[in-house]
C-alpha positions in Angstrom: 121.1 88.9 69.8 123.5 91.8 71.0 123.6 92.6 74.6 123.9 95.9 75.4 124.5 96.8 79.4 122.8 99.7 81.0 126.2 100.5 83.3 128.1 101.7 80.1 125.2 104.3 80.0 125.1 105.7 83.5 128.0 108.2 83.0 126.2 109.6 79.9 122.7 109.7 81.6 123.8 111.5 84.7 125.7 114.2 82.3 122.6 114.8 79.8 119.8 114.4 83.1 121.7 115.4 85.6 120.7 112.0 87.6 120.1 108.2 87.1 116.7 106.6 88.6 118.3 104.0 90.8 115.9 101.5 89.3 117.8 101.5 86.4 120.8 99.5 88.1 121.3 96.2 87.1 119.3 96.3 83.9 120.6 95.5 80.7 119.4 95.8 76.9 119.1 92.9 74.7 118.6 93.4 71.0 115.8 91.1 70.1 114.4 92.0 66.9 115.2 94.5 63.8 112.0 96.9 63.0 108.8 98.3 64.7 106.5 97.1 67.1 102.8 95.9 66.4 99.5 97.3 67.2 99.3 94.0 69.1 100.1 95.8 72.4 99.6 99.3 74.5 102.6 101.8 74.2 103.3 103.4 77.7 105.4 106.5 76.2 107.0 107.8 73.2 110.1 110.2 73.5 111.6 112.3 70.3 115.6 113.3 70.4 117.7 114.9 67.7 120.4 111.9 68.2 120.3 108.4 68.9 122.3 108.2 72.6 120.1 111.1 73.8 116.9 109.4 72.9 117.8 106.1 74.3 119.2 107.8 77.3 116.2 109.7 77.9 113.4 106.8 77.0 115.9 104.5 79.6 115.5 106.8 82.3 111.8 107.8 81.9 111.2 103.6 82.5 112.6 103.7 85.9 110.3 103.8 87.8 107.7 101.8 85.4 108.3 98.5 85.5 105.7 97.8 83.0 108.6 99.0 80.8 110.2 95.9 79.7 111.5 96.9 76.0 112.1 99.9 74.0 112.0 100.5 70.4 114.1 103.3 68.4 113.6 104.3 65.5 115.1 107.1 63.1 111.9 108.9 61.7 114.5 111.1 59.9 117.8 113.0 59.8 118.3 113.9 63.1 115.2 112.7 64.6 114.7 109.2 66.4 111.9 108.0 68.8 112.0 105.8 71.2 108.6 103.8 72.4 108.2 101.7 75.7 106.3 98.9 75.7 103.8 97.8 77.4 101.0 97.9 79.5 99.4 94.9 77.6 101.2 92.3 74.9 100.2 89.7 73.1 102.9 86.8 72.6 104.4 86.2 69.7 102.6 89.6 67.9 105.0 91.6 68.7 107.2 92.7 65.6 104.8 94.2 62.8 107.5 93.2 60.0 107.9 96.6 58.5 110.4 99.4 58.8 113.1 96.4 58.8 116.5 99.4 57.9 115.2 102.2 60.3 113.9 100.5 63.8 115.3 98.3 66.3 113.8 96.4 69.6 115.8 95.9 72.8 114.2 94.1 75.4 114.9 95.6 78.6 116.0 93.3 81.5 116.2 93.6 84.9 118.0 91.8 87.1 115.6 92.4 90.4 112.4 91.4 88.6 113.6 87.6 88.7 112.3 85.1 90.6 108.3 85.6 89.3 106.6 82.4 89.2 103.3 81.5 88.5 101.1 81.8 91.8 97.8 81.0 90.8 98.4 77.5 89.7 94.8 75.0 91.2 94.1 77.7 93.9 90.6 78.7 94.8 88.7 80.8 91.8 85.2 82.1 92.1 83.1 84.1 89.1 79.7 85.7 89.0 78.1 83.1 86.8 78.2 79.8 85.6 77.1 78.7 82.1 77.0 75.0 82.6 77.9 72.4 85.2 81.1 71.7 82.7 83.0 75.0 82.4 83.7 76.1 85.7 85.7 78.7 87.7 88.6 76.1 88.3 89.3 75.2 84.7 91.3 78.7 84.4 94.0 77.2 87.1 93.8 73.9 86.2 97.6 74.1 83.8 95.6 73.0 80.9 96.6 76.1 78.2 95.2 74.8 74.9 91.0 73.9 74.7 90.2 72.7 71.9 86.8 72.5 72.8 84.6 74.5 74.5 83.4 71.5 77.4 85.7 70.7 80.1 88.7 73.3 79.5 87.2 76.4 79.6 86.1 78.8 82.4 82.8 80.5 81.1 80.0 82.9 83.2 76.6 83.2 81.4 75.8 86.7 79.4 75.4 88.9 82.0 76.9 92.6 82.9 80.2 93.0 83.7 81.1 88.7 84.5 83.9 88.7 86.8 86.6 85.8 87.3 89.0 85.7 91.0 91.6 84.0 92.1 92.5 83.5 95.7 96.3 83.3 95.8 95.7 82.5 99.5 98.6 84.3 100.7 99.9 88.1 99.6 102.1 88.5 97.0 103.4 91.2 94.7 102.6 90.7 91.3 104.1 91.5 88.3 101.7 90.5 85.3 98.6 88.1 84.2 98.7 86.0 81.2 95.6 84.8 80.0 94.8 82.1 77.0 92.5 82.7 74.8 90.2 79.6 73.9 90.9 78.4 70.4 87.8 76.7 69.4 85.9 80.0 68.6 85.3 83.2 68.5 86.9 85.9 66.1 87.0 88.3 67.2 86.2 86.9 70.7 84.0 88.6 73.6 87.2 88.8 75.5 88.0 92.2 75.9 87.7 95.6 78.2 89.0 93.5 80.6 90.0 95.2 84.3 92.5 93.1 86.2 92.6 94.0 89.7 94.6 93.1 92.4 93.4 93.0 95.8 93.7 92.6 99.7 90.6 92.3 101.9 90.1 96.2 102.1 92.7 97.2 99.4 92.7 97.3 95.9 95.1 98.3 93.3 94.4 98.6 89.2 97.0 95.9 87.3 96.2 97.2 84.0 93.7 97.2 81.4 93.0 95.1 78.1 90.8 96.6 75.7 90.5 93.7 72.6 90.0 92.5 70.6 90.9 89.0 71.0 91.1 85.9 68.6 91.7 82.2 68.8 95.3 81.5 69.8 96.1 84.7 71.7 97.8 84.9 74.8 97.7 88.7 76.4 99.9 89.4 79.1 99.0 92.4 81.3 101.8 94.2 82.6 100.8 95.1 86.3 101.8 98.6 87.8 103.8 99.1 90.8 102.4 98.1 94.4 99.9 95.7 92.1 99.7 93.4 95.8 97.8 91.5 97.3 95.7 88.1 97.4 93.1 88.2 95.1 93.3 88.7 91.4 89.9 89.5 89.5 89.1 89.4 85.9 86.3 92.1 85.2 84.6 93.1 81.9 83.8 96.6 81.6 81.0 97.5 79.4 78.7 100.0 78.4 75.4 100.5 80.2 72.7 98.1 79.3 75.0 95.6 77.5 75.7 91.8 78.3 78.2 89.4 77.3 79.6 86.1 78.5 83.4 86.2 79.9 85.4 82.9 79.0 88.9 81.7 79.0 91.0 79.3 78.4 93.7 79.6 81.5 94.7 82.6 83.8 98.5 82.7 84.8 99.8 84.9 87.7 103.2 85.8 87.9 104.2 87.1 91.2 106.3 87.2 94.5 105.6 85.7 98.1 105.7 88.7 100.2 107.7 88.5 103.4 105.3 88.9 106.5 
């Protein structure tokens, strides 16, 4: 992989902009993969330049203040026209790369140095839901570190069909967070019921929107949700959204929150 650091671009961003966001600093580009991204994640933006340092420059800057942004693709769509796409507000692991336009596009992953230090916070702590479907799949399973469930007994965390099943975690203490990975369970269901999902973080009279997954979801997956900015607080909430009069059961395999122990 080639490493490409952000500082050797500052010069040329402030003479084409006309300023740097500051969040930019300490961020680097790692080359990760050679050709376009997936359908198997949201695209926050897409920018259009007539060279290839412009477009970077200008996709770069546009990301910082989005720290959702953590890669960028560029491609040339043709002579004297690139694009450059942002990713994500939702990923699935290891779908990234859709194995196609191999000569003409490029990933970088974009790192940055002050988003470090995100653990996972949600590891056996208290978990609640609006339902349960038996005595065997219960709110706790999801926190539990188990990630693969083979079956559908004893692993998963599963609410009866209902509308709009909900699944929280109490982190017990506040904390900023910067995504939620959740594991799909792998004995069933393609596609799975496990989608329009709300994640929500929240304080005791505050709540702030994560990010969305729409679906759909198959056996295997694991979706990370990117969380927007000031996404802090205690509680973390799984909700399904779905049309009026419709039911469904929510179930998953495990819920990881990655976040940061706010200082008091």
């Amino acid at each position: 992989m080639t490493t490409c650091y952000f500082s050797l671009f500052f010069i040329c961003l402030y003479s084409k902009l006309g300023h740097v966001d500051p969040l930019l600093k300490g961020s680097y580009l790692i080359q990760e993969f050679k050709g376009s991204l997936s359908h198997e994640l949201s695209i926050l933006f897409a920018i259009e330049r007539h060279t290839l340092m412009s477009t970077a420059l200008s996709c770069a800057n546009q990301c910082g203040g989005d720290r959702r942004c953590i890669g960028l693709e560029i491609c040339k769509i043709q002579e004297h026209l690139y694009q450059c796409r942002a990713c994500c507000g939702w990923k699935k692991f290891g779908k990234e790369k859709a194995n196609k336009n191999l000569d003409s596009c490029e990933y970088f992953m974009l790192v940055n140095d002050d988003q470090k230090g995100y653990v996972n916070v949600a590891s056996k702590k208290p978990t609640s839901m609006s339902s349960i479907y038996d005595q065997t799949q219960l709110s706790e399973n999801a926190v539990d570190g188990v990630v693969v469930c083979p079956t559908s007994r004893h692993y998963l965390t599963h609410t009866r069909r209902e509308h709009n099943p909900w699944f929280k975690i109490d982190l017990q203490q506040m904390f900023d967070i910067m995504s939620v990975l959740m594991y799909a369970r792998q004995d069933c269901c393609e596609p799975g019921r496990f989608k329009n999902v709300m994640v929500t973080v929240s304080n005791d009279d505050q709540y702030h929107a994560c990010g969305f997954y729409p679906g759909p979801t198959y056996k295997h997956d694991r979706i990370s949700v990117l969380c927007e900015s000031l996404s802090r607080g205690r509680f973390v909430t799984l909700a399904m959204d779905l049309e009026p009069g419709t039911t469904t059961a929510l179930h998953v395999c495990e819920v990881q929150v990655y976040g940061k122990r706010l200082s008091l």
